[in-house]
Structure formats: structure tokens, C-alpha cells
C-alpha positions as CSV (number, residue, x, y, z in Angstrom):
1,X,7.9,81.9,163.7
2,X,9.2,78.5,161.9
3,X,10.2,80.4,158.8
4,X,11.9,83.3,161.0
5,X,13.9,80.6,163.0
6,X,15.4,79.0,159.8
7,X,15.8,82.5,158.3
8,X,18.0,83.2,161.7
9,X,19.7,80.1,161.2
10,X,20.6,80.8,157.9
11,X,22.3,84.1,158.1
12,X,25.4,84.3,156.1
13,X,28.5,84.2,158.2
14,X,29.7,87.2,156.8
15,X,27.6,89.4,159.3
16,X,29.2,87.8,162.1
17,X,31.8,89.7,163.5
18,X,35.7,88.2,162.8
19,X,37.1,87.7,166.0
20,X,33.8,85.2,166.9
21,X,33.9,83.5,163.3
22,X,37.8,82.9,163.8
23,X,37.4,81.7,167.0
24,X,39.2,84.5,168.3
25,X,37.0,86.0,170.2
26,X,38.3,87.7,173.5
27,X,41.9,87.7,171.8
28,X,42.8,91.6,170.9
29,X,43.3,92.4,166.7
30,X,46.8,92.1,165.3
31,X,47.2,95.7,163.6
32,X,46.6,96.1,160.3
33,X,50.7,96.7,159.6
34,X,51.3,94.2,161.4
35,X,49.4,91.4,158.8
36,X,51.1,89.6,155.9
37,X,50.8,90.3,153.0
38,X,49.8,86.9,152.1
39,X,46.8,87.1,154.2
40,X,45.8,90.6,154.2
41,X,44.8,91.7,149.9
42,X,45.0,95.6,150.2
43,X,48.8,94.8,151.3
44,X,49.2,92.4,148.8
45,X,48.4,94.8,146.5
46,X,50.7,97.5,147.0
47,X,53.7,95.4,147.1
48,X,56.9,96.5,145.2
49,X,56.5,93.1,142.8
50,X,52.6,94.2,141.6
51,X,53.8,97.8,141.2
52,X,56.3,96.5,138.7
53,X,53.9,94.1,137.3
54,X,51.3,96.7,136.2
55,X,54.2,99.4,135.0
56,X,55.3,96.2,132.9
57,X,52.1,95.7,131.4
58,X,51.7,99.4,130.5
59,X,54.9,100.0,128.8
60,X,55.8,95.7,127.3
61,X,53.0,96.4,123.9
62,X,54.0,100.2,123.1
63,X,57.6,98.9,123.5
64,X,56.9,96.0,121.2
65,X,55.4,98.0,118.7
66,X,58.4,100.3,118.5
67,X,60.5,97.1,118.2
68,X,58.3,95.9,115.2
69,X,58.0,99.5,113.6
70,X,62.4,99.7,114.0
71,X,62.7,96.3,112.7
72,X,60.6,96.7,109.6
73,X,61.8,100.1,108.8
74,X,65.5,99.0,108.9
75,X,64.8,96.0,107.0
76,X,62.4,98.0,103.8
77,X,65.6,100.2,103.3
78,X,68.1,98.0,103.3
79,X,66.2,96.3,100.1
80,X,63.3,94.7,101.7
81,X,65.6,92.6,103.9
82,X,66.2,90.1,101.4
83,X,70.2,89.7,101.9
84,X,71.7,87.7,104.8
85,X,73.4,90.9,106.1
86,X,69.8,92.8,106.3
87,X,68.2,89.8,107.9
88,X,70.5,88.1,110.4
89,X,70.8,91.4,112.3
90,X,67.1,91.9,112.6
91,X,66.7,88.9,113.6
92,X,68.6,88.8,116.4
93,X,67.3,92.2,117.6
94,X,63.5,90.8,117.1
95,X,64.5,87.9,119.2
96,X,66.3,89.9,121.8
97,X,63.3,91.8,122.3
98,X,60.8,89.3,122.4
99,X,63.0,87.4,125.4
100,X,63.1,91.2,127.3
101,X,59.5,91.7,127.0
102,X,58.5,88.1,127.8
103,X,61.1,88.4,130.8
104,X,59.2,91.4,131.8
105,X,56.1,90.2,131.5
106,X,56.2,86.6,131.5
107,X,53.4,86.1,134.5
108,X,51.1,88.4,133.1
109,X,50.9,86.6,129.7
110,X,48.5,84.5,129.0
111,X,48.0,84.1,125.4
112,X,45.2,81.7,123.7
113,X,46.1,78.2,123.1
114,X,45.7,79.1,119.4
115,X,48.3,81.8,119.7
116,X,50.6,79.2,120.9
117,X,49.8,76.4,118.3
118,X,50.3,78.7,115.5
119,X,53.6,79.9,117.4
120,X,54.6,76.8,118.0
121,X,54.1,75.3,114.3
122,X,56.2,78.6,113.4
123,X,58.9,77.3,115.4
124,X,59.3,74.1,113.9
125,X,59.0,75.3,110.5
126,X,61.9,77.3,110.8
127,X,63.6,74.3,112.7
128,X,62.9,71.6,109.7
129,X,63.8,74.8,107.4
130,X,67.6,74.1,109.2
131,X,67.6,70.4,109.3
132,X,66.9,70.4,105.7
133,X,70.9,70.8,105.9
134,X,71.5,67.4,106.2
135,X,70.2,66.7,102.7
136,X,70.4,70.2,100.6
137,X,73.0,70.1,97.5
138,X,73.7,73.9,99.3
139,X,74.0,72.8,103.0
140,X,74.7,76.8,103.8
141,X,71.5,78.0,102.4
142,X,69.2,76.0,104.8
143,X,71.1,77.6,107.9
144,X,70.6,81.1,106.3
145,X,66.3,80.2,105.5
146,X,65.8,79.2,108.9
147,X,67.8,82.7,110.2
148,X,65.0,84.3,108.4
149,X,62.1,81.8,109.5
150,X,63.4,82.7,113.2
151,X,63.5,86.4,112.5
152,X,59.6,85.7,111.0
153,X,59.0,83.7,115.2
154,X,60.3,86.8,116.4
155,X,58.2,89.3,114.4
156,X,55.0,87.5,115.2
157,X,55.9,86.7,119.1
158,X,56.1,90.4,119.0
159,X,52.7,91.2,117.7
160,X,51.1,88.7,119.7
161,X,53.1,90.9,122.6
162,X,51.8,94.1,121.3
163,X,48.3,93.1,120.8
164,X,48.0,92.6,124.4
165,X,44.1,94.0,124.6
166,X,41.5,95.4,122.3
167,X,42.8,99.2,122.3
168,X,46.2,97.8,122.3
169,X,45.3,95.5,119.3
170,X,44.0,98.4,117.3
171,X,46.6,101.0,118.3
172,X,49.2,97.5,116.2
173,X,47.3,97.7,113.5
174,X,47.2,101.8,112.5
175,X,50.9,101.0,113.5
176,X,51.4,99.1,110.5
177,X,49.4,101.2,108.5
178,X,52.0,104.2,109.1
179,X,55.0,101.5,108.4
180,X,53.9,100.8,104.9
181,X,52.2,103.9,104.3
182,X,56.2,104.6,104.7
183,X,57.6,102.4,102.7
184,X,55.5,103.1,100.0
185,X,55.6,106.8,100.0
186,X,59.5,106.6,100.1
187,X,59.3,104.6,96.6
188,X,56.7,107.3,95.4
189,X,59.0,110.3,96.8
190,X,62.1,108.6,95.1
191,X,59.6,108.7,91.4
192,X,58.6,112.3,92.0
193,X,61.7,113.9,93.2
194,X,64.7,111.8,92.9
195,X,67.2,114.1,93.5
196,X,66.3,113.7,97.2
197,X,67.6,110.6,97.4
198,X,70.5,111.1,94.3
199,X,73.2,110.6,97.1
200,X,71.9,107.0,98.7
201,X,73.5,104.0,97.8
202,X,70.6,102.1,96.2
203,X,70.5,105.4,93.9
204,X,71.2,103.7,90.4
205,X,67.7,101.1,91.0
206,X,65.9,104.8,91.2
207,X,65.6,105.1,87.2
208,X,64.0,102.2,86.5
209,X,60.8,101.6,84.5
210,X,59.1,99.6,87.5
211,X,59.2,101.3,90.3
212,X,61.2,99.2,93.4
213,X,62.6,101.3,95.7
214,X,63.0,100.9,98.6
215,X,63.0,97.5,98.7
216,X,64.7,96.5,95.4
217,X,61.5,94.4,93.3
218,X,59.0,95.5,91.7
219,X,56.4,93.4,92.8
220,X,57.4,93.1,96.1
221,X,56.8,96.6,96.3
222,X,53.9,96.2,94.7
223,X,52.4,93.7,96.7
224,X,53.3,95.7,99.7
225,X,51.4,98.7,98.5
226,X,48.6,96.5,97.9
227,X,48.4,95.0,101.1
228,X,48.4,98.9,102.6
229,X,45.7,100.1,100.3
230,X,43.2,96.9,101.3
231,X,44.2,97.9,104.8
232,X,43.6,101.8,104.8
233,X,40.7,101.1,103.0
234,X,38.8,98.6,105.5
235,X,39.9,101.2,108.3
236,X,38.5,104.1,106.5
237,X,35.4,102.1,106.6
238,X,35.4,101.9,110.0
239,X,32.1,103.8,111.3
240,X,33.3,103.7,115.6
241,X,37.4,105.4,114.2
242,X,37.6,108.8,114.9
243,X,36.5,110.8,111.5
244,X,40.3,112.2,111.2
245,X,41.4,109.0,111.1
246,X,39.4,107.5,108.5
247,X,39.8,110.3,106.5
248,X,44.1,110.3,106.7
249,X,43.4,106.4,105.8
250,X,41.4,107.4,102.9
251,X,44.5,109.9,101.2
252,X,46.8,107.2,102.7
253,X,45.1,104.2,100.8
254,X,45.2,106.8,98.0
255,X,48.8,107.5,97.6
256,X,49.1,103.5,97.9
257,X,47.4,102.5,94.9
258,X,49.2,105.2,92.7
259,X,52.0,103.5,93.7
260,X,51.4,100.2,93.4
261,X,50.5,101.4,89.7
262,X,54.4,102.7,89.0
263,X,55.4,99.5,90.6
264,X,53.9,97.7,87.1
265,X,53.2,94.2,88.9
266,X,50.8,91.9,87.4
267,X,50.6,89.7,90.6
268,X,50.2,92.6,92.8
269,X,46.6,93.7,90.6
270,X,45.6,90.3,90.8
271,X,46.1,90.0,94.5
272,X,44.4,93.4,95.5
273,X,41.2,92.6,93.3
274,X,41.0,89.1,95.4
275,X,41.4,91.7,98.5
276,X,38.8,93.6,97.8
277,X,36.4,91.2,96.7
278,X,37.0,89.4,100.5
279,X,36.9,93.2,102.1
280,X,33.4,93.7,100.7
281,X,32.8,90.3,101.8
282,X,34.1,91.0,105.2
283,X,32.9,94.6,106.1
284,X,29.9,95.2,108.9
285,X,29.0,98.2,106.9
286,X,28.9,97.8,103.3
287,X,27.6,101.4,102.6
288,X,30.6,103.2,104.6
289,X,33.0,100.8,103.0
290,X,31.6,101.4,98.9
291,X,30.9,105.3,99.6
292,X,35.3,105.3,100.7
293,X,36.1,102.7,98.0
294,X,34.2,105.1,95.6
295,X,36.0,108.0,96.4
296,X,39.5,106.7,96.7
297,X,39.0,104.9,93.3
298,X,37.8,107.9,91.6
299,X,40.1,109.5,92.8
300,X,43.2,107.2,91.6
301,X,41.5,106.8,87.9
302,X,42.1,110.6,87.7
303,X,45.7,110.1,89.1
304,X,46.6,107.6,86.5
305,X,44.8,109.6,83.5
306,X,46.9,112.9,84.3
307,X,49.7,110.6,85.0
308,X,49.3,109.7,81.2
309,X,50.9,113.1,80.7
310,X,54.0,112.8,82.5
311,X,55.8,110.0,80.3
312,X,59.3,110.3,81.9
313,X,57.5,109.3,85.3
314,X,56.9,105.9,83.8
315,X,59.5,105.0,82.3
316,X,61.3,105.9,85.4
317,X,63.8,108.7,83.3
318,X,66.8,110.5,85.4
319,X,65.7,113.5,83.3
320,X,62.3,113.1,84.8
321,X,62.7,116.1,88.0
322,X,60.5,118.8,86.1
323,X,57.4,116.2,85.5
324,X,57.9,114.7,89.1
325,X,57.3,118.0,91.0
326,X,54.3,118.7,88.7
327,X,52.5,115.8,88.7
328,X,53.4,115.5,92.5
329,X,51.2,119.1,93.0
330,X,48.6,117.2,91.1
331,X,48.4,114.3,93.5
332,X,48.9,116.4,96.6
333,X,45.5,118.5,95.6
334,X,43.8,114.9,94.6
335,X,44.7,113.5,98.0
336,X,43.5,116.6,99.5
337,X,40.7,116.3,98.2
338,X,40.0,112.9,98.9
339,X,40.7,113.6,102.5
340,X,38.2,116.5,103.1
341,X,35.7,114.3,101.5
342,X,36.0,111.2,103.6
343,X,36.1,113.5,106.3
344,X,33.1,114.9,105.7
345,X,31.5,111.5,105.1
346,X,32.6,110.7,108.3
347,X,30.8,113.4,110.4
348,X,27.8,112.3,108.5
349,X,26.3,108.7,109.7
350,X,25.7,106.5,106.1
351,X,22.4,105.7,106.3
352,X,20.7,102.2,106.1
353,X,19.4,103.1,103.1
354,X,22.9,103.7,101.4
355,X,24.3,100.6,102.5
356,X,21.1,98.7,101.5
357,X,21.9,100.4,98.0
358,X,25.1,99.1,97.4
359,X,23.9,95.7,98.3
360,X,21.3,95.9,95.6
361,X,23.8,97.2,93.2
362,X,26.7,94.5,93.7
363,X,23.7,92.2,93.1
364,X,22.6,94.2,89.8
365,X,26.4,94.4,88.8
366,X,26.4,90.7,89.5
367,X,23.0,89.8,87.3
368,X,24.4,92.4,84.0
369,X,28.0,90.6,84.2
370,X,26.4,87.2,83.6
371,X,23.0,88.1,81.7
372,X,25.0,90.1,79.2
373,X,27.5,87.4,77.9
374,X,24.4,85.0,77.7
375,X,22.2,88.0,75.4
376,X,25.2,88.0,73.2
377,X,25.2,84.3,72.3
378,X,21.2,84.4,72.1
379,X,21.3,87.4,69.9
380,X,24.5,86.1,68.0
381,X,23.0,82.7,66.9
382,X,19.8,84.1,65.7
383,X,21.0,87.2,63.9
384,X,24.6,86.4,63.5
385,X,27.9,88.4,64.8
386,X,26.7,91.5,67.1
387,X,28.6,93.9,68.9
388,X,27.8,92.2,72.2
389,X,28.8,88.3,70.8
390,X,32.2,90.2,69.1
391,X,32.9,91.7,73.0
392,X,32.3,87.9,74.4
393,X,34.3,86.5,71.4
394,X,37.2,88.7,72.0
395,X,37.0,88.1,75.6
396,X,37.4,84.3,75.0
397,X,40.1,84.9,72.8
398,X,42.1,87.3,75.0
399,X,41.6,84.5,77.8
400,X,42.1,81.9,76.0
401,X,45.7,83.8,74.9
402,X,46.8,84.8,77.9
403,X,46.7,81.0,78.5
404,X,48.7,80.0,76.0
405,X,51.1,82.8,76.8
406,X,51.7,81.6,80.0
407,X,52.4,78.0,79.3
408,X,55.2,78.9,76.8
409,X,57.9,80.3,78.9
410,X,60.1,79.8,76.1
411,X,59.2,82.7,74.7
412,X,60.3,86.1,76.4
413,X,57.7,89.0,77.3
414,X,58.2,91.7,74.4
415,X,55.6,93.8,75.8
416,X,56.7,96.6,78.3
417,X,55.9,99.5,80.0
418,X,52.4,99.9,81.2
419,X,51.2,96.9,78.3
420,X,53.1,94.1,80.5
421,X,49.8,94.7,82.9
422,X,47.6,93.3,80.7
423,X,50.4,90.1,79.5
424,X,50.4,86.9,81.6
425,X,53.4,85.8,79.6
426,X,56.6,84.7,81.6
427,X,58.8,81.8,83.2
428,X,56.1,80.6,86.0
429,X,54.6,77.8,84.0
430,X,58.1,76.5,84.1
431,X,59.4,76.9,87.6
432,X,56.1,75.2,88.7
433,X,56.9,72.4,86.6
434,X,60.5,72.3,87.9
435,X,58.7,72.6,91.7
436,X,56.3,69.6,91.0
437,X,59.8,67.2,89.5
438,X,61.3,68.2,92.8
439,X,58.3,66.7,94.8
440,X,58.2,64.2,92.8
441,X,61.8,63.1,93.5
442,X,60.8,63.3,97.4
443,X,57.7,63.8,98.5
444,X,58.1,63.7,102.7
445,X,61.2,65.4,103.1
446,X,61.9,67.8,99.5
447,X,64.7,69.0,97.9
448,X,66.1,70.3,101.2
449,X,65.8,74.4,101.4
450,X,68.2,76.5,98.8
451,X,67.8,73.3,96.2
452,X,65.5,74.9,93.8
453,X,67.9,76.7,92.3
454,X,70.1,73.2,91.0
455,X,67.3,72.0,89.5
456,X,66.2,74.7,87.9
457,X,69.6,74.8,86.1
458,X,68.9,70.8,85.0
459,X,65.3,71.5,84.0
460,X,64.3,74.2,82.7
461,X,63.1,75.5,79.2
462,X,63.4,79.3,80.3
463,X,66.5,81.0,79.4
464,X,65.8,83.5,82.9
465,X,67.7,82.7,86.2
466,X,65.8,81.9,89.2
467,X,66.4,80.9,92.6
468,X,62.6,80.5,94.0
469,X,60.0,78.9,92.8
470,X,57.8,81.7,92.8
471,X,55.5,80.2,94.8
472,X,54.7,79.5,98.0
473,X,53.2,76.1,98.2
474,X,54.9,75.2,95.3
475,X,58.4,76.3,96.8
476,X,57.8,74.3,100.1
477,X,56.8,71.3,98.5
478,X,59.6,71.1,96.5
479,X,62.4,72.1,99.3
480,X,60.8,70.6,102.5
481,X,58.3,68.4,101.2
482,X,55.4,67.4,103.0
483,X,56.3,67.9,106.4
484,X,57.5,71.6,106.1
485,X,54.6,72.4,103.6
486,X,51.8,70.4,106.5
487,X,53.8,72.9,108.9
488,X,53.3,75.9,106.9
489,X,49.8,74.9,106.1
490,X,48.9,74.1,109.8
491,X,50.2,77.5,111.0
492,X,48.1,79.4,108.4
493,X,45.3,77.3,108.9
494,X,45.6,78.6,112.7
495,X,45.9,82.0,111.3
496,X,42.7,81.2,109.7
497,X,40.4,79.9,112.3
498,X,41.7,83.0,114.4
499,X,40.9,85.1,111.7
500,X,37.3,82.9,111.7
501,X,36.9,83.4,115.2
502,X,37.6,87.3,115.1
503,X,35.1,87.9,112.3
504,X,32.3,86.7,114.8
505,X,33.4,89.3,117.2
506,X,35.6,86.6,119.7
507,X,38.7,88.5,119.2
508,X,41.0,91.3,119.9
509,X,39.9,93.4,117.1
510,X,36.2,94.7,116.3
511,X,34.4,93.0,113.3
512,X,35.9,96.1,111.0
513,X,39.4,96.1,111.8
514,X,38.9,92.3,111.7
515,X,37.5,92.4,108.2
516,X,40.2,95.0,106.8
517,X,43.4,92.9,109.0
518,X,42.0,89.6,106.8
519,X,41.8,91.2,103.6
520,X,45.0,92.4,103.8
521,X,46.8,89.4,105.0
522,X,44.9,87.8,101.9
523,X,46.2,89.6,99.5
524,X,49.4,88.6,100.6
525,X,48.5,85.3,100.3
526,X,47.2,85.5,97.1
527,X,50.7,87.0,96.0
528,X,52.8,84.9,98.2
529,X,51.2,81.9,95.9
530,X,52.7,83.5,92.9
531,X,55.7,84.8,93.8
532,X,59.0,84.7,96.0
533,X,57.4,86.8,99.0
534,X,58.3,84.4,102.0
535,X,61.7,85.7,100.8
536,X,60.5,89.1,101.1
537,X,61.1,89.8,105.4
538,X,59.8,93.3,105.2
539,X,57.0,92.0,103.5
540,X,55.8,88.7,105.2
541,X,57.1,90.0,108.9
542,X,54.7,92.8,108.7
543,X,51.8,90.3,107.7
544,X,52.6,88.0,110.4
545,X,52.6,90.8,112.5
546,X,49.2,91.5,111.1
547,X,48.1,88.1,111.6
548,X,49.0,88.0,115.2
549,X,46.3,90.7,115.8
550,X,44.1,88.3,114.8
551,X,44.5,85.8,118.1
552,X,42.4,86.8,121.4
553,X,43.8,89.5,123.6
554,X,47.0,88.0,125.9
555,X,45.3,88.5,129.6
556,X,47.0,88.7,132.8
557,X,46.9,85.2,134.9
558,X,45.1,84.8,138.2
559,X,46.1,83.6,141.3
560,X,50.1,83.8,143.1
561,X,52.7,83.5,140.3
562,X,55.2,81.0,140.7
């Protein structure tokens, strides 16, 4: 009876009717059109303002990525975006649609205080990038940096816009995938049949020996095709993509590495190897990720061995028409092939097994490449020079060469063609030297942006011309000294712990699109490090765009808007 009373006593008010839990009772009900909308939610929700809201958050990200695929299209064919009159107009179209769409959806954004550190930091890297002004020997060049520093906001304001979700995050990422898939295949297109593009105005930088176009140099184009290749090839390892898709991002990442070949560019080998290595790192299936790697790579070694046979096609000849349609059948049946494969690897799960195997095998690779080099000294100093201590001899001679090479930029590279791939000779050693002086000289606030180039002309031992210190550290410390390289360094080391935090499965993206997103945004750090790439819009907007996928999904914000 006692435990019945209290149970009566504790019914929840909710079962009591609403006229005699308002106090109301004996009062007749308002009708329903006759509520507020303020205190009645299946009004609220049908007003003209929430209709708006959720058509706004429908069409804000596909909008955004159409903005970032226009801007970066516009600015690969206009040579990479590197002149004032490619960027400045980008720019101001990225930042006019990044005020529309946050205009449009302003209230429903919410993005993750990380996003907003790391676009914050942007900001006012570009902003010290323009105050640097006040002290630059070249007071117009730090107005034109920060131009393209505020075009770089824009492009990654964008992508946080478009990666507004998981599906929405994904649907960015294949999105930039097609863009340099683009590029790229326009630069191949213009190798194998030129007379396409014999009528466009950057038609004379078509017969070249190191293939550039669209964007102009060599290893820009170079690292972009890397960055694409590390990309398609994480995505073909994707086990939850759609088999069609893994397999066009198989002959995609295909097409990309024969190009970054004809682009010639030793930093761009060096910075997909360092892409890889992270990708295998990276991947949540190891097995689905060395089966594609496999078959792309076998598939490029055969590309580059009949390529041997087409010798106009690398030196870049005008004359070269006849080879470029033959070869290009070649590669068209190669990538064929490689499609129907990874296809059909798709519709079949990789087993446990096979990915259990390649983990054995890197570790077996791993074991031979060190136990070899070690059996070859044993073997050496007991019976004298074998063929195994001549390999590790010559090995520590050609390092210890390539060494020496590179710290005498005095001396200009003879070798060309496809031997300057396996030369670290050139005028880096130098500017790096030059960078370090202009640190020296003032280590909080640099040089001021655009100064590189004076000092070069003071100090150098090079006889080449160059207006970057081919580095991006390097080139930051120099210019804006400490505080624009700590401003730099803390909005990649956001990047990072995004990137960190994605990897475990807290982000937008799922662990594989993770994994292939950060190996592709390493490469470009890797080559960014020794090279001008932050100079480069096509190529660092697209990797900041990248990047942004990165952050946690932007979410809609609760309660009455203001």
C-alpha cells in the first residue's frame, strides 16, 4: 500500500492533462493557429527563416566546392597563379565567396575551436606578411605576399565551408582529386599531342625538356602531380569507396606518376617517397593499400620503360606529334588495364591474410636492407673486396658525392635530361646560406617579405638568379623572422593535431581518407621545405584546402539565433 502511495505520488507530470498542470483548468484551449511560434515547436519549425536555413545548408558546401574547383582551375592555367594579375583576382573572388556563404550560413556554422585557431593564425600571417612593408628594401612586394596570403584565408575558409559533415567532407576531397587529376593531365595532353594546344599563349613553354605546363615550373608541376598520385592512391585503398571509384583513382594515380616523371623534378621524387612511406604508415588496411600500390607501380615501370622508346617525348621536341599519339595508345591500354584490375580487386574483399602478408614483407624488406650492408663488411674484411662490400662501397661514395655536389653551388649542373634525377647538384646550399645571414641580421622581425632577393645579389657564390629562398622555413625566417615563421609554424602545427585527431577517427573524414588527405599534404610539405611552393597558389591553396578537411565537421548551433 505504502509503496503504491509514493508510486502515485511520484507520477511524472507529464501524464497530467495541460490545462490542470498550467493552471488553466476550466479555461477553453487557444487553437493551435492561434499559438506563437515561440511557444508552440511544430510552428516554429515551419517558419519562412528555418526553411531558408536548411535550403542554405544544402546548397553553402556544393557551392563552395564549385568556388574552390573555379578558383583553382583559373589559377593552374594562368601559370600556376604565380603572377600578381593571376592572384589578386582570385583572391578577391575566394573572399567574395567566403563572405556570401558565411552570410548565408553564418548561424548554422559552428566550426571547431581548432578550425578557428588555425584560421585565425592564417589571418595574421598574412597580416605581418603586409606590415613587413614598413621595413622591406621592396615596400610593394610585401603588399602583393599578403594579397596572396589572403587569397590562401580564403581558400581554406572555403574548405572548412565545404567540409561541412562527413559525406560532405569526402565528396571535397574526390573534388580535389578531379582538380589535379586536371591539371596534371592537361601538362600530359600538351606532351602527347601538342598541336592541341599549338594556338594558346603559353604555347612556346610546351617544347621544353621538363615538362611544366600548365603551370609554368617544372617542379611545381611536379610536386603537384605528386601530391595527386599519394592522394588517388590512399583513396584507391579505400575498402567502404564504391569499387568504380577506387578503380578510376587507381588509372588516375596512374596517369599522375607518368607525369610527374616528364616533369624531371628531383624534389618532387623525394617528396612522394616521404608520402608513401607516411601512407603505408597511415592506412587501416595495409593489404588493400600494397595490392593498389603494386599494381599502379607496375604499371608505371612499364610506362617509363616503353617510354624509353619515344626519345622526342623527353626531350620535349616540337617534331615529337608522331611519338606522342603512339605512346599515348600505349598508356591509354596500360591505364585500362590498371583500371579493370583494381576494379576487380575491389569486388573481391582482401583478405586478413593478404594484408597480414605485406606486413611481414615490409618487415622482411626492412631486415634484407639492413642485414645485407652489414654481410658485406663481414664478408669484405675477412675475404677482401666482394661484390656485396663493392655495392655498399659505391653506395657510400655516390652519397658521399651527391653531398659534396650539393654544397658547391659554384659549379653548374652539366647533367640533363632524365640523369639530372639522379644529381643533387645546384644553388640551394647557397640560398640557404644567404636565408640563415638574413636571420642572422634580424632574428624577430626578418628581412621584411620580397627582401630575399637583395641579398641574394650581395651574397651569393651562384651565378643563377633567384628571388626565393627555396624553402619554406628557411624563406620565413629570413623575411619575417620569428614571429611570421612562430605564425606559420603554429598554423601547421594546428593542421597537425587535426590531422592527429582525425587519424583516431574524431574527425570529418574516415581513418582512410584521413590517412591518404595527410600523406598528401605531406608531400607537400616535404617539397614546400625545398622549394618556392608557398609561391605556388594553385599549389598550396589546394593543400590548404585539403587540410581544412582535416578539422571536425562545422555543425549547426542550438537554441534561437541572435
Amino acid at each position: 500500500m505504502q509503496s503504491g502511495l509514493l508510486r502515485s505520488r511520484r507520477e511524472p507530470v507529464r501524464n497530467l492533462d495541460p490545462a490542470v498542470r498550467d493552471g488553466q483548468a476550466g479555461l477553453p484551449s487557444p487553437p493551435v493557429d492561434a499559438v506563437t511560434a515561440s511557444s508552440h515547436p511544430a510552428v516554429a519549425g515551419r517558419r519562412p527563416g528555418d526553411a531558408v536555413a536548411r535550403a542554405a545548408a544544402v546548397v553553402a558546401p556544393p557551392v563552395a566546392v564549385a568556388f574552390i574547383a573555379y578558383v583553382l582551375l583559373a589559377l593552374a592555367f594562368e601559370q600556376g597563379g604565380y603572377f600578381p594579375a593571376a592572384f589578386r583576382p582570385a583572391a578577391t573572388i575566394a573572399l567574395a565567396g567566403l563572405g556570401a556563404l558565411l552570410l548565408l550560413r553564418g548561424r548554422q556554422l559552428r566550426p571547431a575551436p581548432r578550425a578557428l585557431v588555425a584560421f585565425a593564425l592564417l589571418c595574421l600571417f598574412a597580416i605581418w606578411t603586409g606590415l613587413s612593408g614598413a621595413w622591406s628594401p621592396v615596400p610593394a612586394t610585401p603588399r602583393l605576399d599578403m594579397q596572396r596570403a589572403l587569397l590562401y584565408v580564403a581558400l581554406f575558409g572555403l574548405g572548412l565551408v565545404a567540409a561541412n559533415g562527413r559525406a560532405q567532407a569526402r565528396a571535397l576531397v574526390w573534388a580535389l582529386l578531379g582538380v589535379l587529376f586536371v591539371v596534371a593531365g592537361a601538362g600530359l595532353l600538351s606532351r602527347l599531342a601538342p598541336a592541341l594546344l599549338s594556338d594558346h599563349a603559353a604555347a612556346p613553354a610546351l617544347f621544353k625538356e621538363r615538362l611544366s605546363y600548365p603551370l609554368g615550373y617544372w617542379n611545381g608541376f611536379g610536386a603537384l602531380a605528386a601530391i595527386g598520385a599519394v592522394l588517388a592512391l590512399g583513396l584507391a585503398a579505400d575498402v567502404r569507396s564504391r569499387w568504380w571509384m577506387r578503380a578510376a583513382a587507381a588509372g588516375a594515380a596512374a596517369i599522375l606518376l607518368v607525369a610527374l616523371y616528364l616533369s624531371l623534378s628531383r624534389g618532387a621524387w623525394l617528396a612522394l617517397i616521404a608520402g608513401l612511406v607516411a601512407l603505408v604508415a597511415l592506412a587501416p588496411r595495409r593489404g588493400a593499400l600494397l595490392a593498389a600500390t603494386g599494381l599502379v607501380g607496375a604499371a608505371v615501370v612499364l610506362a617509363v620503360v616503353r617510354l624509353q622508346a619515344y626519345p622526342l617525348l623527353l626531350d620535349g621536341a616540337r617534331d615529337g606529334a608522331a611519338q606522342g599519339r603512339a605512346f599515348g595508345a600505349e598508356l591509354a591500354a596500360i591505364v585500362l588495364v590498371v583500371v579493370v584490375a583494381q576494379g576487380a580487386l575491389a569486388l573481391v574483399a582482401v583478405p586478413d591474410g593478404l594484408r597480414a602478408a605485406g606486413r611481414r614483407a615490409l618487415v622482411t624488406l626492412a631486415i634484407l636492407a639492413l642485414a645485407v650492408p652489414l654481410a658485406g663488411l663481414v664478408v669484405r674484411g675477412a675475404s677482401g673486396a666482394t661484390v656485396t662490400g663493392a655495392a655498399v662501397h659505391a653506395t657510400t661514395t655516390w652519397i658521399g658525392g651527391q653531398y659534396h655536389d650539393f654544397m658547391q653551388p659554384e659549379v653548374p649542373l652539366q647533367a640533363r635530361g632524365q640523369a639530372r634525377l639522379l644529381s643533387a647538384r645546384g644553388s640551394r646550399s647557397d640560398a640557404y646560406r644567404v636565408a640563415l645571414e638574413g636571420l642572422r641580421a634580424h632574428p624577430l622581425r626578418g628581412d621584411g617579405a620580397g627582401a630575399f632577393e637583395q641579398r641574394w645579389l650581395r651574397s651569393r657564390t651562384s651565378a643563377e638568379d633567384l628571388r626565393d629562398a627555396h624553402s619554406l622555413e628557411l624563406g620565413t625566417l629570413t623575411e619575417l623572422g620569428l614571429v611570421g615563421f612562430l605564425l606559420l609554424a603554429g598554423f601547421l602545427g594546428a593542421v597537425a593535431l587535426a590531422a592527429a585527431r582525425c587519424r583516431r577517427g574524431r574527425g570529418a573524414l574516415r581513418r582512410a581518407h584521413a590517412a591518404a588527405v595527410i600523406a598528401a599534404v605531406l608531400v607537400w610539405f616535404v617539397h614546400a621545405s625545398v622549394d618556392w611552393d608557398w609561391e605556388m597558389p594553385v599549389l598550396t591553396g589546394a593543400v590548404l584546402v585539403l587540410a581544412a578537411t582535416l578539422f571536425e565537421a562545422a555543425g549547426a548551433r542550438r537554441g534561437s539565433p541572435r
